[in-house]
C-alpha positions, 0 to 999 in steps of 0.5 A, a space after each residue: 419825408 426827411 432826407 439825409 443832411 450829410 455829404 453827397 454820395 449818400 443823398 444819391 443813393 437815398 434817392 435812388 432807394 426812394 425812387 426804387 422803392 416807390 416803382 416796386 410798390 407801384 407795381 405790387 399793388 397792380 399785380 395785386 389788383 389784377 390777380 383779385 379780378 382774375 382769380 374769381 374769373 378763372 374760378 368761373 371759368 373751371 366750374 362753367 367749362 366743367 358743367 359744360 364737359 357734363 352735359 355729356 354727347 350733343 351738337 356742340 363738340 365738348 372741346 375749349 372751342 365748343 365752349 367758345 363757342 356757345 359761351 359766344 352765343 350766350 351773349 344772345 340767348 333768350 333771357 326767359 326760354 319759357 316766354 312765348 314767342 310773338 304771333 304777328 300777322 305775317 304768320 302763316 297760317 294764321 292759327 295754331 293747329 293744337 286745341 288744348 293740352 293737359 298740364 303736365 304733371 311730372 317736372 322736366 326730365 333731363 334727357 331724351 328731348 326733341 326740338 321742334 319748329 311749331 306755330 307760335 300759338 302751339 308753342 305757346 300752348 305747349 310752354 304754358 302747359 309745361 311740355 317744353 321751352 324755346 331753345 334759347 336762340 331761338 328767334 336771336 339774332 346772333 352778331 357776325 351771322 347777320 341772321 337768326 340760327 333759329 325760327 321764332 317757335 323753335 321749341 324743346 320738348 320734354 321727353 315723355 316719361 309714360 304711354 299718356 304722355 306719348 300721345 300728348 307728344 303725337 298731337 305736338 308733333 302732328 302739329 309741327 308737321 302741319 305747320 311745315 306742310 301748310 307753310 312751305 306747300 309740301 308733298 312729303 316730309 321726311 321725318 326722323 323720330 327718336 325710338 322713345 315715343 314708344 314703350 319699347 324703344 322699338 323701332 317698329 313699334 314707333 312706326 306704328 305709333 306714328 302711323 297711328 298718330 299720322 291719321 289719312 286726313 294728314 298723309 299716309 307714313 312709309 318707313 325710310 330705312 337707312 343703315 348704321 353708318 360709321 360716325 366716328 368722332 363728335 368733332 369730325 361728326 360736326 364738321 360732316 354736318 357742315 359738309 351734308 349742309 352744302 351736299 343738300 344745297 348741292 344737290 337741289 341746284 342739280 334738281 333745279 336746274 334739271 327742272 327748269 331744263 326740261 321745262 324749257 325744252 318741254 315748253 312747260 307742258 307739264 304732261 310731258 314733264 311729269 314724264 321724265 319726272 323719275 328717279 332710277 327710271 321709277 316715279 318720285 312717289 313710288 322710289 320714296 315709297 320703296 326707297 333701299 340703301 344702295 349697300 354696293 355703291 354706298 357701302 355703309 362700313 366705310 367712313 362717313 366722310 368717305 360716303 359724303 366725299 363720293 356723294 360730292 364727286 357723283 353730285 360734280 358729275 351729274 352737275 356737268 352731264 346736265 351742263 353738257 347735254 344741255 348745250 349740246 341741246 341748244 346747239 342742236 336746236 340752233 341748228 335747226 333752226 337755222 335748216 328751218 330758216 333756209 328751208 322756209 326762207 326767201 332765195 337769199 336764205 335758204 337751201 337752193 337744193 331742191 330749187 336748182 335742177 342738176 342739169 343746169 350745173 356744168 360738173 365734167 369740164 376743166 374750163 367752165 362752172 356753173 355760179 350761182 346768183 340772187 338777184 333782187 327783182 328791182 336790179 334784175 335790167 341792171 343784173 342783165 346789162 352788167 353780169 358780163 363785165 362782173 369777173 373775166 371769162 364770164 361766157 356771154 348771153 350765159 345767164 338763165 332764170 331759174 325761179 322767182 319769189 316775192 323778193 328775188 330772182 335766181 340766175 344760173 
C-alpha cells in the first residue's frame, strides 16, 4: 500500500483511516459469518418448534420448555424405532406369549395409539408385522438421569381402524399382560384401555370387549369405576403426574410398613395376618371387587391438585398413626416383658409381692420399718454376722428368712 510522501499530520491521519478501516472490516465479515450460520438455524428451529405445536395435546406440555425438553431427549432416541428389541437370557420369561399375527394392511394411523411394555419376542412380532414401533427411548439411556425412562419393549401400538383389527389388539394386550403378571408374580393388574377397542367407543362395550378378551385361564375383569375429575391445564396436569408419582411411592411405604408391623407382631403367622389384611374393614379382594369413589370425602368438582394435596396430608397422617401405635406397641411389649422377667425370675428380679406375707411388715409405727434384703446364699454366715452394724438403729437378732431359691436368700 502506498503511503502519503507529505508533512506529518497527514501520515497521522492516513494511519489511522488505514488502522480503522482494516477493524471495520474485520468486524463485517464476523457478522456476516455468524449470521449465515444462524439464520438457516433459526429457520430450523421455527419450522421444528411449529411441527411440535402441531402434534397437538399429549404428555410433553407444547410450551418452549417442553420443546426443550424433547429436543433434549432426541439426543438419545433410537435411530431406528422399527428395530426389534434385543432378547438376552435374563428375560423373564423366557418366551414370547404372542403365536403369530396377521400383516396389517392399512398403513400407520395418525392417532389414537396405546403404549404397551411387551416381551422382546412379542415386540418383535408385533413391529415386523406392522401393528406398531418402540417408542423412541425406549431401552436409551438418557445423560443426567443416569438411567433408562423406558423398558426395552416399550412399544407403540397402532390404533385399530376395524372389528379385525380389534381382536389382533386383544391378543397384543393379552399379551402385555401376561408379561406384567408372570414377571412381577402379580395378583391384580389395573388396566385402563382407551374407549376405541370397540366399535362404538362405548365404555361398557369395551368392557365387555376386554372381558371377552381376558378369557378365565388369564383372570376374571371387574370394572374399576372413577369419576370425571377437573384437569385443568396440560402443564399443571404435567406437574400433577410428578405429584401422583411421589403419592404412589408414598403410599406403598405406608403399606409396607404396615405389612411388615404386623408381620412382627403377629410373628409371621400369615393366618393371622390375613386376618387384619383389610380395606374399610373389607377384604382386598372383595374392596377392589366392589371399589366406588368415595364422592364425600374426595369430592371430584373440586381441582385435582386439591384432591392430591388432601391424599398427601391423609397419607402424612396414616403414616404417623402407624408410627405411633407401633411404639406404643413395643413399649407395651417391654414392659411385659419386664412383668415376665420379674415374675419368672430369681429373688433378686423379680416381683416379691406374692413372696412376702403382710404380716411380716411393720406399717402403724413412727419408729420402725420393715427392709427388705436378698442375700446370695454363699455370704449368708457373713449377712448374719454383720447386718447389725449395716446403718444405726438397726434392732438386734431382728433378721428373718423369708424363702430361698438356687441363688439367693431372702431376709426381713
Amino acid at each position: 500500500m502506498l503511503a502519503p510522501a507529505c508533512d506529518e499530520p497527514l501520515f497521522q491521519l492516513w494511519k489511522t483511516l488505514s488502522a480503522l478501516s482494516s477493524f471495520t472490516l474485520g468486524q463485517v465479515l464476523r457478522s456476516t459469518l455468524v449470521i449465515s450460520v444462524l439464520l438457516p438455524l433459526c429457520r430450523f428451529v421455527h419450522r421444528d418448534y411449529a411441527a411440535f405445536i402441531a402434534l397437538g395435546p399429549g404428555g410433553t406440555p407444547k410450551t418452549p420448555f417442553g420443546y426443550l425438553r424433547i429436543s433434549y431427549l432426541r439426543l438419545f432416541t433410537l435411530k431406528d424405532p422399527l428395530t426389534p428389541p434385543p432378547c438376552t437370557a435374563a428375560d423373564r420369561p423366557a418366551q414370547g406369549f404372542l403365536v403369530q399375527l396377521p400383516k396389517r394392511p392399512q398403513p400407520r394411523p395418525s392417532d389414537s395409539s396405546m403404549h404397551l411394555t411387551l416381551h422382546p419376542e412379542d415386540a418383535a412380532l408385533v413391529i415386523s408385522r406392522g401393528w406398531g414401533e418402540r417408542h423412541p427411548l425406549a431401552g436409551c439411556p438418557v445423560l443426567g438421569i443416569g438411567k433408562r425412562l423406558l423398558p426395552e419393549g416399550f412399544v407403540m401400538v397402532y390404533a385399530p381402524q376395524d372389528e379385525k383389527q380389534i381382536e389382533v389388539l386383544h391378543d397384543i394386550v393379552r399379551a402385555a399382560g401376561c408379561l406384567f403378571t408372570m414377571s412381577k408374580n402379580t395378583k391384580y393388574l389395573l388396566v385402563s384401555l382407551p374407549a376405541s377397542i370397540s366399535r362404538t367407543n362405548d365404555h361398557d362395550e369395551a368392557l365387555t370387549a376386554l372381558r371377552s378378551a381376558v378369557t378365565t385361564d388369564y383372570g376374571t375383569v371387574f370394572p374399576f369405576s372413577i369419576p370425571e375429575f377437573k384437569i385443568g391445564t396440560l402443564d399443571a396436569l404435567v406437574q400433577q403426574a410428578d405429584e401422583l408419582a411421589k403419592l404412589e411411592t408414598g403410599c406403598e411405604g405406608v403399606v409396607g410398613k404396615v405389612g411388615d408391623s404386623l408381620k412382627t407382631i403377629l410373628e409371621g403367622d400369615e393366618s393371622k395376618i390375613s386376618k387384619h389384611k383389610t380395606v374399610n374393614d373389607k377384604p382386598a379382594e372383595q374392596y377392589l371387587k366392589s371399589f366406588h369413589w368415595n364422592k364425600v370425602k374426595y369430592r371430584a368438582d373440586k381441582p385435582l391438585g386439591e384432591i392430591i394435596s388432601i391424599l398427601q396430608k391423609e397419607i402424612t397422617s396414616i403414616d404417623n398413626q402407624v408410627k405411633d401405635k407401633y411404639n406404643s406397641y413395643n413399649q407395651v411389649k417391654t414392659n411385659l416383658t419386664a412383668l415376665q422377667r420379674r415374675q419368672t425370675g430369681n429373688l433378686a428380679t423379680k416381683s416379691l409381692i406374692s413372696v412376702v406375707p403382710p404380716s411380716l411388715v411393720i406399717r402403724d409405727s413412727d419408729y420402725l420399718e420393715t427392709h427388705l434384703i436378698v442375700v446370695p446364699l454363699t455370704l449368708t454366715k457373713d449377712f448374719l454376722r454383720t447386718y447389725e452394724t449395716i446403718a444405726p438403729f438397726v434392732v438386734p437378732r431382728s433378721a428373718q428368712q423369708i424363702t430361698t431359691d438356687d441363688e439367693f436368700a431372702l431376709y426381713a
